[in-house]
C-alpha positions in Angstrom: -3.2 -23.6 -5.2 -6.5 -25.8 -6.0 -9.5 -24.1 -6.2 -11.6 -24.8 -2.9 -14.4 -22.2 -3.9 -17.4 -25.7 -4.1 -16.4 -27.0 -1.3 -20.0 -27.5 -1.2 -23.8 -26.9 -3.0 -25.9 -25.1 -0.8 -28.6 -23.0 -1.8 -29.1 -19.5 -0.3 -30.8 -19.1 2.9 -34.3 -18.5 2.8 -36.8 -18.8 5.5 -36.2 -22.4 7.2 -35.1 -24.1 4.2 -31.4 -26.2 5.0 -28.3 -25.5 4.6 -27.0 -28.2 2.5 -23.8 -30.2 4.3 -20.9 -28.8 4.1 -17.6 -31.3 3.2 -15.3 -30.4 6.2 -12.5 -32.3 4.4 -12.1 -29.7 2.2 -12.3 -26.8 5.1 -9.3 -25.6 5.8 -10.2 -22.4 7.7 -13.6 -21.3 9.8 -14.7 -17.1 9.7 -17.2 -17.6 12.8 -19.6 -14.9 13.1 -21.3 -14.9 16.7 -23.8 -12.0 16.5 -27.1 -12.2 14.7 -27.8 -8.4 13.8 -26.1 -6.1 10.7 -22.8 -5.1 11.8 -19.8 -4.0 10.0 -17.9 -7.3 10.7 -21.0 -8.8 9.4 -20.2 -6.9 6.3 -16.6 -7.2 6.3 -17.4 -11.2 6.1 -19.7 -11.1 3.4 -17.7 -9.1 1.5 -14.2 -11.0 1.6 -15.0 -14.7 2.6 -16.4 -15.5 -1.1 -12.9 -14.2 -2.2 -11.1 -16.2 0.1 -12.9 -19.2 -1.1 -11.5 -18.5 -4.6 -8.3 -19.9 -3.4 -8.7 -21.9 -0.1 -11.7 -24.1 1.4 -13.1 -21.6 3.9 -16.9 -21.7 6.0 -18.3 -19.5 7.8 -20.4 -20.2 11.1 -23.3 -18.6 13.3 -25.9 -16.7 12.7 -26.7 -13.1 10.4 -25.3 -14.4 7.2 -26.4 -15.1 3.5 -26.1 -18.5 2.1 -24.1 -17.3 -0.8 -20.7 -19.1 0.3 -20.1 -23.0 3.0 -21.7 -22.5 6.5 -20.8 -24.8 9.0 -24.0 -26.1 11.2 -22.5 -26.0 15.2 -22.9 -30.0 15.0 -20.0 -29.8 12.8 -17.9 -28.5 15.4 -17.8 -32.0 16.8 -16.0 -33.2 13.8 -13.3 -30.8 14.0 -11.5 -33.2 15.7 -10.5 -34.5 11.9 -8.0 -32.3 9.9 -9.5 -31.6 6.5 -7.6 -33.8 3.5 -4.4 -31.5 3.5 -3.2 -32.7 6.9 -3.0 -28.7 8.1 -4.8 -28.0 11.1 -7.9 -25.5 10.0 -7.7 -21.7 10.9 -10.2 -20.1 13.1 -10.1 -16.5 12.0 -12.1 -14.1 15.2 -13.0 -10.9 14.8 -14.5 -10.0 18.2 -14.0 -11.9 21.5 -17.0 -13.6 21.6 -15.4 -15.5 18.8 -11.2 -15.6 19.7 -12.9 -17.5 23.5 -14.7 -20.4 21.7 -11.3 -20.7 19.4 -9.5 -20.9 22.9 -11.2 -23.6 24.2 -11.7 -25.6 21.1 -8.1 -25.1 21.0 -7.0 -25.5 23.9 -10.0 -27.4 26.3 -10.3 -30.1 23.7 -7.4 -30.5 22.2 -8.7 -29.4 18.7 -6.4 -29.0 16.3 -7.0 -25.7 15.1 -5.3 -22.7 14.8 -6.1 -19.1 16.1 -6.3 -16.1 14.1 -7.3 -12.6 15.2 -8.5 -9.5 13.4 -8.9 -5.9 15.2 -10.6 -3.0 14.3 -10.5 -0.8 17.0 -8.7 2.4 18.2 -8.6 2.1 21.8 -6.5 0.9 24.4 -7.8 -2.6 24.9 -9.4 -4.2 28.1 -7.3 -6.4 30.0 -9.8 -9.5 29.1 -9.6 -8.6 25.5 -5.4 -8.1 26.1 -5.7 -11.9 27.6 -7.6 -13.1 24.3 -5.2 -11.9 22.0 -2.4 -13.0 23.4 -3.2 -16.4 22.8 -3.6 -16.1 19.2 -1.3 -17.6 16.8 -1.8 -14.6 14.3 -2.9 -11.3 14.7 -4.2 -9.0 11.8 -4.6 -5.2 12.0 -7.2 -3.1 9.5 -4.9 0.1 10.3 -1.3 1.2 11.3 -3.6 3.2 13.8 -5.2 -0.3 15.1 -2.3 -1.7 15.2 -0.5 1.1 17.9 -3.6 -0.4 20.5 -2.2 -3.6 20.4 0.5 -5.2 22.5 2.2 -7.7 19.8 3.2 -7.6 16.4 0.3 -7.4 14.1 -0.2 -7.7 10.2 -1.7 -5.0 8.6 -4.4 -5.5 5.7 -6.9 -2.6 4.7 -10.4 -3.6 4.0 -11.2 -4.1 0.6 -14.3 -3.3 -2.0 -15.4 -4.7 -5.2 -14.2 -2.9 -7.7 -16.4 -4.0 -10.4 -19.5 -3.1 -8.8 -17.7 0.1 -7.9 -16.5 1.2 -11.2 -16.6 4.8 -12.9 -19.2 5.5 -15.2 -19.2 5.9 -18.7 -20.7 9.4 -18.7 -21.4 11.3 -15.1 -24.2 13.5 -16.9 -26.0 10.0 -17.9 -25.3 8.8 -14.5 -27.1 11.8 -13.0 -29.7 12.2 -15.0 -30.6 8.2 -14.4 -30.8 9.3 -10.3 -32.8 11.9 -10.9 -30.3 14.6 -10.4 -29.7 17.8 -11.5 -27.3 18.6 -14.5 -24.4 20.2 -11.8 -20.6 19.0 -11.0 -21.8 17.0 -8.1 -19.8 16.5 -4.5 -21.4 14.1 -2.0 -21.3 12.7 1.1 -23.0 9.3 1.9 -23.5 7.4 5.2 -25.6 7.9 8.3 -26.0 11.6 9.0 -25.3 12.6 12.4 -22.3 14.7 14.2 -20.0 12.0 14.8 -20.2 11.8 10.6 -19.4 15.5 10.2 -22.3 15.9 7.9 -22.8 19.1 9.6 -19.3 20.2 8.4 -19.7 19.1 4.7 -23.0 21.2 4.5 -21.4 24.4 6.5 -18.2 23.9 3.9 -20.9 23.7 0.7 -23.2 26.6 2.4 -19.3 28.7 1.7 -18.0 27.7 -1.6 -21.0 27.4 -3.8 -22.6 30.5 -3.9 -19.5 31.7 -5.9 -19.6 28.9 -8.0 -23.4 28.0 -9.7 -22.5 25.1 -11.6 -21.6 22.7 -8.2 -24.2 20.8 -6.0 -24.2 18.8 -3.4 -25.6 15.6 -2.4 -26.0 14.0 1.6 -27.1 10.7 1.2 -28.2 9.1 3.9 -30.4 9.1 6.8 -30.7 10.0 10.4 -32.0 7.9 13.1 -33.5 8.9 16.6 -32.1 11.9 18.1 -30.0 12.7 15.3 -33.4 13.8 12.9 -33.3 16.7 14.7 -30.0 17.4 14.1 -30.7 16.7 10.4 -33.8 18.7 10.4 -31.2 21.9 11.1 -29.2 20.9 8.5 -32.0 21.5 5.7 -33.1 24.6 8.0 -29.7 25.8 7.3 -29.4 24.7 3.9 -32.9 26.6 3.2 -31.9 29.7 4.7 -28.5 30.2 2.6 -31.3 30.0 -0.3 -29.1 26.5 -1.7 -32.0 24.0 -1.0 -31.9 23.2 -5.0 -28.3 22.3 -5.2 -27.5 21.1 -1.8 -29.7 18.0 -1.9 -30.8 15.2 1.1 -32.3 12.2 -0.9 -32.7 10.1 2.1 -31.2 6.2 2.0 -31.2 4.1 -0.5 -30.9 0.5 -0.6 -27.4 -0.9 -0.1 -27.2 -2.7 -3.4 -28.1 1.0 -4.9 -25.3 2.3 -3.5 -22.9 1.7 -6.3 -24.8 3.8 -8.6 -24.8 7.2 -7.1 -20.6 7.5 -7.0 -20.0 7.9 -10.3 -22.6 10.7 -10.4 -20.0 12.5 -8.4 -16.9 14.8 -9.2 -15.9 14.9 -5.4 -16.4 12.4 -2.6 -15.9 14.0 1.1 -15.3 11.9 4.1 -15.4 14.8 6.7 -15.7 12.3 9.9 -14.8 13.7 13.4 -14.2 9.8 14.2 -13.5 6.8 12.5 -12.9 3.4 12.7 -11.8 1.8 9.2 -14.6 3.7 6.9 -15.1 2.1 3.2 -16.4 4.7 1.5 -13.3 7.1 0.5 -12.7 3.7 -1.2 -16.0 2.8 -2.9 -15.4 6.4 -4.0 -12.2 5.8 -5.0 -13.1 2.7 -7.1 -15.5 4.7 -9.1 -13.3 7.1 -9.8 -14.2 9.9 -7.9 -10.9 11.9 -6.1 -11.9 12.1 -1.9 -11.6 14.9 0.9 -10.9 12.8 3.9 -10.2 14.2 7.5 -6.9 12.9 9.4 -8.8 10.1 11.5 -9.1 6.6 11.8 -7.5 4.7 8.2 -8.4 7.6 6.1 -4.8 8.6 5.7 -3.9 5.4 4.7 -6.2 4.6 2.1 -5.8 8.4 0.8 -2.9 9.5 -0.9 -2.4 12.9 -0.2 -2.1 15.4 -3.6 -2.5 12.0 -5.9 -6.0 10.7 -5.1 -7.2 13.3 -2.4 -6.4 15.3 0.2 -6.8 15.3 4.2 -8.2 17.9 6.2 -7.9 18.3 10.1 -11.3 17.2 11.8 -13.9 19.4 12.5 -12.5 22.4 10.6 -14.9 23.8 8.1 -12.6 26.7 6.9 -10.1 23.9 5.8 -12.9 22.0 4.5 -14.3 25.0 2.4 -11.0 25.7 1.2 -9.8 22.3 -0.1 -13.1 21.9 -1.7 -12.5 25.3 -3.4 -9.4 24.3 -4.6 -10.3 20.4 -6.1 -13.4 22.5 -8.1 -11.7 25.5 -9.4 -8.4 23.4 -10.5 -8.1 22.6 -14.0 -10.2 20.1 -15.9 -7.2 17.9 -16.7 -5.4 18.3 -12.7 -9.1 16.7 -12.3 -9.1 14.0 -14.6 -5.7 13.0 -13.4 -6.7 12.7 -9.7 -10.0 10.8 -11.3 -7.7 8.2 -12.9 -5.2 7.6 -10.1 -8.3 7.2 -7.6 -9.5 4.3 -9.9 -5.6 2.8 -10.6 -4.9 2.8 -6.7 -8.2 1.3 -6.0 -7.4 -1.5 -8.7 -3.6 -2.0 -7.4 -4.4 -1.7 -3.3 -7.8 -1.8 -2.1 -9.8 -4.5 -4.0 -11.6 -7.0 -1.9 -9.4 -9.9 -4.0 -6.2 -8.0 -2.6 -7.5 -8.0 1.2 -8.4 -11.6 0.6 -5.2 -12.9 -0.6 -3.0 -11.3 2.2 -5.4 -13.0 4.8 -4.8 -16.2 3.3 -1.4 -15.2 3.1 -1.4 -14.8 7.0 -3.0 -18.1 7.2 0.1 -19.6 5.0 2.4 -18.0 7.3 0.6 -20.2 10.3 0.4 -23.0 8.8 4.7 -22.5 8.0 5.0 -21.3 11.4 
């Protein structure tokens, strides 16, 4: 298939500079994003539209999002009347309702020829509106077998993906650490927004139980609390204090997002200890850097973590589990560890890149198209 990825020259967004045009006869699909603030479907498009437009003419449309890949202004919409130059009507791929409705009545209301194209991302029993929405879609994509049991109609299932070469092992972990700042320990860590839905609480309880035993491990919470949930951080380093492990059980606070990549192969063990997920990336951005991941049975976690081979899964909420798991991963053998280390890296290569998530969306779109 041609490559589509300059389907125009646009610089990045900055300030009120413009967008340059975009040539919608070489658009063959539209990713609209409708809400202006960070979001994880914000994310999830800036992530995987660039690799979709590797292999197929794809914009993106609304507000919240860099200038790094086509963006359609909404005065293009009028010309949508016009297929693009292969003669197949363009995809509009939603990912919330506020963007599967204006599909509908593009689609539908004036006679567009477009078709419709659905992601879901949640794990609950759907509204009847949303129910209504989806069923008028011509394709329905799932991020999870769990999402996928919410919905009433076949889906296809496709995991997020990462980018595995800015998540990549490092070299030497003791370099890595020492570049962070971090002490000269085996290092496990848990990285995201700290509050109880997160489980940080049970990551620090399981560290506050195996470490003592074992002086050369740390641990790392990166990450940071908002609002109400600094004072549930603020007992976390109370507690951390009192078990006298405030030099090994460390709180750097957040870091910048492009940062991110760097503290993951400072790690020996990534835990995901969630009480509730949705999808959750970072057993995989983990995975990717070759670090082996403790993930609790929710949300996609025990889909994207193969149990013995790159991980293991713990019940939620269970820090006796948790502090026994743990135990085991850092008291097994150094070469049970470097195998786990390598397979976390293969699997992320093989199933989980962001190229592999973008070529079975456009495979879905191909099936449309067939259809």
């Amino acid at each position: 298939m041609p490559d589509r990825s300059q389907a125009h020259s646009a610089e990045p967004a900055s300030g009120t500079r413009p967008r340059a045009a975009v040539d919608l006869s070489r658009i063959e699909a539209i990713a609209p994003n409708f809400k202006r603030r960070l979001s994880g479907v914000t994310a999830t498009l800036e992530r995987v539209v660039p690799a979709q437009g590797r292999h197929i003419g794809i914009a993106t449309l609304g507000p919240g999002l860099s200038g790094a890949f086509p963006h359609l202004r909404w005065l293009d919409l009028v010309r949508l009347w016009r297929r693009p130059a292969s003669g197949r009507p363009r995809i509009w791929h939603a990912r919330r309702n506020v963007e599967m409705l204006p599909g509908i009545l593009l689609r539908d209301g004036l006679r567009m020829p477009l078709k419709l194209v659905f992601t879901s991302a949640s794990q609950r029993r759907h509204t009847g509106w949303t129910r209504f929405l989806i069923r008028r879609m011509d394709a329905v994509i799932s991020t999870s077998s769990a999402t996928a049991n919410y919905l009433e109609r076949p889906s296809t299932i496709i995991h997020h993906g990462i980018d595995t070469e800015r998540f990549r092992p490092a070299p030497d972990r003791a370099q890595a650490r020492a570049a962070l700042g971090l002490p000269d320990l085996k290092l496990i860590g848990c990285f995201g927004r700290i509050r109880h839905q997160k489980g940080t609480d049970v990551f620090v309880d399981a560290l506050i139980e195996v470490l003592p035993a074992r002086p050369d491990w740390g641990g790392v919470v990166l990450g940071r609390a908002t609002g109400t949930h600094e004072v549930f951080l603020a007992g976390l380093k109370e507690k951390v204090a009192a078990a006298g492990l405030a030099d090994r059980i460390l709180f750097p606070g957040e870091v910048a997002t492009d940062a991110i990549a760097d503290w993951y192969p400072a790690l020996d063990l990534y835990v995901a200890p969630q009480r509730w997920e949705g999808f959750g990336v970072t057993p995989l951005e983990a995975a990717a850097c070759g670090v082996p991941v403790i993930a609790t049975l929710v949300g996609a976690f025990p889909e994207i973590v193969s149990e013995g081979r790159t991980g293991r899964l713990v019940p939620p909420d269970n820090v006796a589990s948790m502090a026994t798991t743990m135990a085991s991963f850092m008291d097994a053998a150094p070469d049970q560890q470097e195998t786990m280390r390598f397979a976390a890296r293969e699997e992320a290569l093989a199933e989980h890149s962001i190229e592999e998530e973008a070529r079975r969306i456009n495979a879905v779109y191909e099936a449309v198209w067939r259809a």
